[in-house]
N, C-alpha and C positions, 0 to 999 in steps of 0.2 A: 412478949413483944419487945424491937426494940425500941429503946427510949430513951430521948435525952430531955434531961429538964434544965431550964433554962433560968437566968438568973432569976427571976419572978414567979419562980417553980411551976412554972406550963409544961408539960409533958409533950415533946415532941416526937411524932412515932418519924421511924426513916423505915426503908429498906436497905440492906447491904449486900450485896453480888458480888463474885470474882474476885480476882485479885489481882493487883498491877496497880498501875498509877491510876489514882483518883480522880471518878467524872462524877459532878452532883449535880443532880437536875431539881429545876426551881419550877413548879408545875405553875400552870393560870387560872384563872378565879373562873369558875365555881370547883375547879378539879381539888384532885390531892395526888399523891403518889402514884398512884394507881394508870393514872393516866399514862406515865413515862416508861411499864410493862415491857412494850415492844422495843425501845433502846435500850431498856436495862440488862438486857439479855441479850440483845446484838453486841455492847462493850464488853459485856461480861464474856461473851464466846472470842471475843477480838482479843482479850488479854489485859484488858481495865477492868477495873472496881466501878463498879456501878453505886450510886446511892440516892436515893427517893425520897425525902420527907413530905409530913402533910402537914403543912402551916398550921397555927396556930387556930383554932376553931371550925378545920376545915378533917374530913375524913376521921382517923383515928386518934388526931391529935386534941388535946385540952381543948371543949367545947367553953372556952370563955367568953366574956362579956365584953373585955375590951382588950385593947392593945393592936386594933387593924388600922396601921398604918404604916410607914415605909423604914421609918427608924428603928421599929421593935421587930419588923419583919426582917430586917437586915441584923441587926442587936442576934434574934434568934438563929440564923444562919452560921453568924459567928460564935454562937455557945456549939449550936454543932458542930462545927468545922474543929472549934476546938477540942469537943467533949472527944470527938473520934481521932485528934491530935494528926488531921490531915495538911497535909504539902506537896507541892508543886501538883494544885488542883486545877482542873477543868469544870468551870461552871456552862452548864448549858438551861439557859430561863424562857420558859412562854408564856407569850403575852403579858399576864400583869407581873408575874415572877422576870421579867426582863426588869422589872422597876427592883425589885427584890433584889436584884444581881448589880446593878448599878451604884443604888443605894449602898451596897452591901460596899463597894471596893471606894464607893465615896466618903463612907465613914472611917473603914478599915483596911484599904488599900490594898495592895496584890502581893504584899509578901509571902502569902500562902499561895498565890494561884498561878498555874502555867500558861494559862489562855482561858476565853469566854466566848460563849455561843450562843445570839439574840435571835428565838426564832419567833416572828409574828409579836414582837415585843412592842410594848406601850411607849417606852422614852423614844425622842425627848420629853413631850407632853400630847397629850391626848387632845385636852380641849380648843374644840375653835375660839379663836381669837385674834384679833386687829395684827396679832405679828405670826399667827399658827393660824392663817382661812383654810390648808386644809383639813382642818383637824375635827371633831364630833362638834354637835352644838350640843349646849347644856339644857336642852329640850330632851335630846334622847336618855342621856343618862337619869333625867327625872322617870322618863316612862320605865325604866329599868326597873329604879328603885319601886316605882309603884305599882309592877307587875310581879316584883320579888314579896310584895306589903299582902297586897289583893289574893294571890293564887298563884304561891311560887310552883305550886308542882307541875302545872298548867303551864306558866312560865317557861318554866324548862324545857320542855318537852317544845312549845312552840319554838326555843333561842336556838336549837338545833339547825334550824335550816339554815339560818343565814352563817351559824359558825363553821357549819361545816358546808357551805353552798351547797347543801341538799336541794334546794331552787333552780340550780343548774342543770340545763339539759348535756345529757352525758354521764353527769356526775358518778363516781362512785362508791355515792355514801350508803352504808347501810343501816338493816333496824339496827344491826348490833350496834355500830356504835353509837348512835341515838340514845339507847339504853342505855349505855354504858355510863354517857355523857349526865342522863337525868339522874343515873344513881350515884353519880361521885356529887352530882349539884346539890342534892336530898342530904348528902351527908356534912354539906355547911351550913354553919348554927346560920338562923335569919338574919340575926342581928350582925353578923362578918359578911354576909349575902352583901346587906345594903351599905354596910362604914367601905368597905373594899369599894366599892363604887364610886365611894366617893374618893378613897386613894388614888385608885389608878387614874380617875377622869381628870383629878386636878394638882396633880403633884407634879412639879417639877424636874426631870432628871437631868437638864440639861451641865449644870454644873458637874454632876457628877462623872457623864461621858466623857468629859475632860480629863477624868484624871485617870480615864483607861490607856496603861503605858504596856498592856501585854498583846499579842497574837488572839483577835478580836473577829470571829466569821457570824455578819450578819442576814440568815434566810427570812423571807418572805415573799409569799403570793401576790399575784400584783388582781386575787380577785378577794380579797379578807374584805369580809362585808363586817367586821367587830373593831380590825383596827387597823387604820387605811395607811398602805404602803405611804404615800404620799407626805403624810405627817408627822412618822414615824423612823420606819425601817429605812429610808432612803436618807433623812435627817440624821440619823444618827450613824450610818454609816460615813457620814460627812466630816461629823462632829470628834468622831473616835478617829484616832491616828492611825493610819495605815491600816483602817478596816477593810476586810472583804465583801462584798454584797452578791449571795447570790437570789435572784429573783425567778421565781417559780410558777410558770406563767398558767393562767387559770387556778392556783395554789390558792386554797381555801386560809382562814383562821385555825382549822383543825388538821397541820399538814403530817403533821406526827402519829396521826391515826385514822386515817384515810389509806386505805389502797394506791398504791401508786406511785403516791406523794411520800409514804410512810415510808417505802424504800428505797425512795431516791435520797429521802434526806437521812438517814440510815447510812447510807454508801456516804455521803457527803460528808456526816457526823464523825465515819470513823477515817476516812482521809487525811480530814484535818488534826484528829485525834495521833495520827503517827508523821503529825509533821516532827 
């Protein structure tokens, strides 16, 4: 396999595709690698290097104990970015790996990257609050946690509906990805199940958007029942300087692996990839 280990010797598995200038995709919680398949292979046929890793406790990587938080998630980004000695990169992050991608150029800045891609992503901040009303209340993220504690495999398999608006009439989600969705969850240790929850729901990126000074294309669905345009993707395309917004109307939290959605933003993906 490959693998990079990171300062604190965690074992980071990636994938590597193609060749040409560098795209790494930052999958979202409960995924890993796996999940980014169908882009990996669209750049990769496009004339990019494709590259996948699985965070830290999540898929094939180091099922450790601690370290889920947005510093070492970013901290690890950067031991790969440099193990693999990559430049002038394209980061493309969903959902909570948008916090991973932020964090990452907040601490280490964009000397290595040529543009970034926020799709369905968490910053600025998730939690509602007196200055973020539309954001999650800290009610739901306890049920989270305490459906991941109780009977995560159950769990799973219910979180599907609403990430992928499986609930919608029309939709068209299927078992597969369902399955797909429960086996990449199954493969995150409990214990990064519930610390990630607690990252993504209350960390702040807002500081860090600030300091995105590169060529910045922010997608989301304006029907993400996991993480509401409104608080989010609209916010930070505000926040980030000369950002793009495109918005994908009926576009679930799962647009990257849904029918439909998965190859519009595909086409989208690699548009902006040959500006």
């Amino acid at each position: 396999m490959a693998v990079c280990t990171t300062r604190d010797g965690v074992d980071i598995f990636y994938k590597d595709w193609g060749q040409g200038r560098p795209v790494v995709f930052i999958h979202g919680w409960p995924l890993n690698g796996d999940a980014w398949q169908d882009q990996l292979k669209a750049v990769a046929d496009a004339g990019f290097r494709g590259i996948a890793h699985d965070r830290r406790g999540h898929g094939r990587s180091t099922p450790v104990w601690d370290g889920y938080d947005f510093d070492t998630f970013a901290d690890d980004l950067n031991d790969l970015i440099n193990h693999l000695d990559l430049t002038d990169v394209t980061l493309v992050a969903h959902s909570m790996g948008g916090g991973e991608l932020a964090r990452y150029i907040g601490r280490h800045g964009t000397g290595r990257l040529h543009s970034a891609v926020l799709l369905s992503a968490v910053p600025p901040v998730m939690i509602k609050s007196e200055g973020n009303p539309e954001g999650v209340p800290d009610e739901v993220f306890e049920q989270i946690k305490n459906g991941i504690l109780n009977e995560r495999s159950q769990f799973w398999k219910d979180t599907t509906e609403g990430f992928f608006s499986a609930n919608r009439s029309g939709n068209k989600v299927t078992q597969g990805n369902k399955d797909a969705f429960w086996y990449m969850a199954m493969a995150q240790t409990i214990e990064g199940g519930v610390r990630c929850v607690d990252a993504f729901a209350y960390t702040d990126f807002t500081d860090d958007l600030k300091n995105f000074d590169i060529p910045t294309l922010v997608v989301h669905g304006d029907d993400d029942q996991v993480v509401p345009i409104d608080a989010t993707g609209r916010k930070s395309a505000e926040i980030i300087a000369d950002a793009e917004l495109k918005v994908y109307e009926g576009g679930s939290h799962g647009i990257a692996m849904v029918r439909g959605d998965k190859e519009r933003f595909n086409q989208d993906l690699i548009e902006f990839l040959r500006r």
